[in-house]
PyMOL commands that place a pseudoatom at each C-alpha (Angstrom):
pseudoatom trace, name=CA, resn=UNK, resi=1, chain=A, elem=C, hetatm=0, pos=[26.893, -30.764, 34.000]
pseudoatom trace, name=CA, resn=UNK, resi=2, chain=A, elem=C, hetatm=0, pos=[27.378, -29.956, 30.135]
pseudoatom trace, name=CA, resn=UNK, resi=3, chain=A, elem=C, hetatm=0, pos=[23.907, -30.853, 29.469]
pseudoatom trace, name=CA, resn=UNK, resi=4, chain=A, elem=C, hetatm=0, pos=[22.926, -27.919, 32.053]
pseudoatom trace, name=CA, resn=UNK, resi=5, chain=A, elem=C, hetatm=0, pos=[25.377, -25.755, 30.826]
pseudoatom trace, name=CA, resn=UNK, resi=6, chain=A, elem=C, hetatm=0, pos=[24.032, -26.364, 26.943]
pseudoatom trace, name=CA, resn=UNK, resi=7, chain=A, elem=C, hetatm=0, pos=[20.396, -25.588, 28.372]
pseudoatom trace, name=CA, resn=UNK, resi=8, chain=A, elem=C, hetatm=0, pos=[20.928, -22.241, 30.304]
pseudoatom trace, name=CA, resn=UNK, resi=9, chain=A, elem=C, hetatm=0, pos=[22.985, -21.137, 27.060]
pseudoatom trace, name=CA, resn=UNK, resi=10, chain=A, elem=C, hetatm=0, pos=[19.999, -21.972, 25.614]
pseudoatom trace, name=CA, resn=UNK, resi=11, chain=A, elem=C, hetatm=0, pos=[17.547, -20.666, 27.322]
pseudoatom trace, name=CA, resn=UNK, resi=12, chain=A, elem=C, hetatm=0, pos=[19.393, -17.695, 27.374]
pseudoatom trace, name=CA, resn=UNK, resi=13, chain=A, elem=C, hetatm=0, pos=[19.759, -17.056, 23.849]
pseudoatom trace, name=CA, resn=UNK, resi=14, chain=A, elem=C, hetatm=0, pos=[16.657, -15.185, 23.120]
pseudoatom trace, name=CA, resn=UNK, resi=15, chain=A, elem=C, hetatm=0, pos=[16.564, -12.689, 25.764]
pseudoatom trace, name=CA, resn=UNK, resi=16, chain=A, elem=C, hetatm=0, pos=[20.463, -11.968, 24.235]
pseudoatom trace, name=CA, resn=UNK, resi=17, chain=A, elem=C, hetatm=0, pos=[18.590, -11.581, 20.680]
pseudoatom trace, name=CA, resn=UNK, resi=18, chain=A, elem=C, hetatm=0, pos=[15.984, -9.612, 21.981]
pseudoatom trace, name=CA, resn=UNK, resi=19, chain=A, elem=C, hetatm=0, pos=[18.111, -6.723, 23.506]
pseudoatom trace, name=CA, resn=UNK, resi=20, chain=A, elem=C, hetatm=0, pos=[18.508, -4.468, 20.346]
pseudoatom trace, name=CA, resn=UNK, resi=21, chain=A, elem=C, hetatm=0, pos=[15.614, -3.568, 19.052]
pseudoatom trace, name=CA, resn=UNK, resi=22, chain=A, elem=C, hetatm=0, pos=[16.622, -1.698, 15.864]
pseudoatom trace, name=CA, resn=UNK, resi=23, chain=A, elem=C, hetatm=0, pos=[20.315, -1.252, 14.932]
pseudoatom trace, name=CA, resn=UNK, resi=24, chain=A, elem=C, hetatm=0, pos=[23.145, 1.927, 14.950]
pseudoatom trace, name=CA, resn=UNK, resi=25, chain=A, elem=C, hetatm=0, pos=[24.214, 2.299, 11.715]
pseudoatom trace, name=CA, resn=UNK, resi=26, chain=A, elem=C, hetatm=0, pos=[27.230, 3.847, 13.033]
pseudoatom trace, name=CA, resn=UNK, resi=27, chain=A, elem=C, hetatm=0, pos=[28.374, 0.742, 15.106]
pseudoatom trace, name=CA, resn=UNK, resi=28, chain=A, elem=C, hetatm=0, pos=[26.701, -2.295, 13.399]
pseudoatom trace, name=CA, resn=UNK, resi=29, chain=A, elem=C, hetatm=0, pos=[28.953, -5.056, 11.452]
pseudoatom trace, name=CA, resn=UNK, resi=30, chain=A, elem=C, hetatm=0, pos=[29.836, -3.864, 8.021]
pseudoatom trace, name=CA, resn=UNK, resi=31, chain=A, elem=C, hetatm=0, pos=[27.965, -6.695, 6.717]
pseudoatom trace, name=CA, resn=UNK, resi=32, chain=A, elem=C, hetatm=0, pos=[24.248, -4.704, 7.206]
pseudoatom trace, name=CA, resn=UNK, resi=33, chain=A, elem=C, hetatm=0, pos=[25.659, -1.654, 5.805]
pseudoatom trace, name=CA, resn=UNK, resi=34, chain=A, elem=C, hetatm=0, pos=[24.733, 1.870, 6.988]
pseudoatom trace, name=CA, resn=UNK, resi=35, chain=A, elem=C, hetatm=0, pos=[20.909, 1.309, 6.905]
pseudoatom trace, name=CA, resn=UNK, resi=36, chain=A, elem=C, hetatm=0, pos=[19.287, 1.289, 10.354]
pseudoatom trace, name=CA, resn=UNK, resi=37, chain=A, elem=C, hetatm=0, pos=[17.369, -1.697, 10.903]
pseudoatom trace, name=CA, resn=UNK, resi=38, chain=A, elem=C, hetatm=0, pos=[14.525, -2.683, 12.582]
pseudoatom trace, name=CA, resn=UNK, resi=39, chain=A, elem=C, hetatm=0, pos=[15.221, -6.363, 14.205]
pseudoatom trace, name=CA, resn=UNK, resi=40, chain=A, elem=C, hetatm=0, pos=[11.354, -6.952, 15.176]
pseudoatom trace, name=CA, resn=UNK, resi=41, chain=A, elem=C, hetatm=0, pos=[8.964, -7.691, 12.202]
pseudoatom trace, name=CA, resn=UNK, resi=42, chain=A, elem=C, hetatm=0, pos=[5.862, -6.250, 14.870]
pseudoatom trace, name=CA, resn=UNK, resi=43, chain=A, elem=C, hetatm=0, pos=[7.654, -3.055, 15.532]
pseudoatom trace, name=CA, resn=UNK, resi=44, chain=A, elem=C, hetatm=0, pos=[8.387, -2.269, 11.384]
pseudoatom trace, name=CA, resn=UNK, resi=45, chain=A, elem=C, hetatm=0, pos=[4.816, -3.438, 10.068]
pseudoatom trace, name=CA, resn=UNK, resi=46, chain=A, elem=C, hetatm=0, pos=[3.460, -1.074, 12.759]
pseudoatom trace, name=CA, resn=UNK, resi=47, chain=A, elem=C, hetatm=0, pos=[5.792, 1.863, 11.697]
pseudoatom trace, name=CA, resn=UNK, resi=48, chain=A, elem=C, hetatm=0, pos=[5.199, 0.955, 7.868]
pseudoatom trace, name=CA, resn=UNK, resi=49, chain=A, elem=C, hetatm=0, pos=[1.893, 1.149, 8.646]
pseudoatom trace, name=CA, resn=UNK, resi=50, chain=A, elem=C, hetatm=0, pos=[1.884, 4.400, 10.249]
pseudoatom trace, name=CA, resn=UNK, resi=51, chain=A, elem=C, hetatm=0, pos=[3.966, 6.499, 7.857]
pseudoatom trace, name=CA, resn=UNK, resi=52, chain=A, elem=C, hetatm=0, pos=[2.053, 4.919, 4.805]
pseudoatom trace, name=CA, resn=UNK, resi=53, chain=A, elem=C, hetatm=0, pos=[5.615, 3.132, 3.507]
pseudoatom trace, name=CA, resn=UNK, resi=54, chain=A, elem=C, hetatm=0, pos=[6.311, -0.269, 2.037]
pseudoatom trace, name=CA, resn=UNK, resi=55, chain=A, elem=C, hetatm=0, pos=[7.953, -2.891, 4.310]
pseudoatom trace, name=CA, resn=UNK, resi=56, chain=A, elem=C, hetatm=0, pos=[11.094, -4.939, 3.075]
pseudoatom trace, name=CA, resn=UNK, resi=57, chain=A, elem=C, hetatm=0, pos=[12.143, -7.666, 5.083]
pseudoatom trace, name=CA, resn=UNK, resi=58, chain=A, elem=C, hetatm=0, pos=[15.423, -9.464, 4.666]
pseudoatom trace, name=CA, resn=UNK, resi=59, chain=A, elem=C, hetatm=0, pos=[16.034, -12.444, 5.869]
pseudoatom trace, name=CA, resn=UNK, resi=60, chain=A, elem=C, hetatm=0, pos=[20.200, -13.432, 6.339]
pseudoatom trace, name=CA, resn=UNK, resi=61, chain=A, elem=C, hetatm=0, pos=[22.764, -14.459, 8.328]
pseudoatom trace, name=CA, resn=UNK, resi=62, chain=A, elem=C, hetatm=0, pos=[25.501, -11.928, 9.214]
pseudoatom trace, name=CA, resn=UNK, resi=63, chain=A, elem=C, hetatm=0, pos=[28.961, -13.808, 10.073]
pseudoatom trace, name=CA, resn=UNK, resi=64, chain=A, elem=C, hetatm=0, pos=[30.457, -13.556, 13.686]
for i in range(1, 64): cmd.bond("trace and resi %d" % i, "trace and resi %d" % (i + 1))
show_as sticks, trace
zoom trace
């Protein structure tokens, strides 16, 4: 029964991570400060790409 339990949590994970798209600066954890963030690398190289602006990707974990 645990080993099903640790799977579904498992397979569940990345359609949890995949909900937010970008981030509110105005309710995210203090930890990625008051920038809004794009959380998919295919979304920001696409918008960088459009508006003619560098891309910065940062790589971290945020506590919680």
């Amino acid at each position: 029964m645990a080993k099903l339990i640790a799977l579904m949590l498992l397979l569940a994970a990345p359609m949890h991570a995949a909900e937010a798209e970008t981030t509110d600066p105005e309710t995210q954890p203090a930890e990625l400060g008051s920038v809004h963030w794009y959380r998919n690398v295919d979304t920001g190289i696409e918008l960088a790409t459009e508006q003619g602006k560098p891309i910065f990707l940062q790589f971290q974990e945020v506590p919680g």
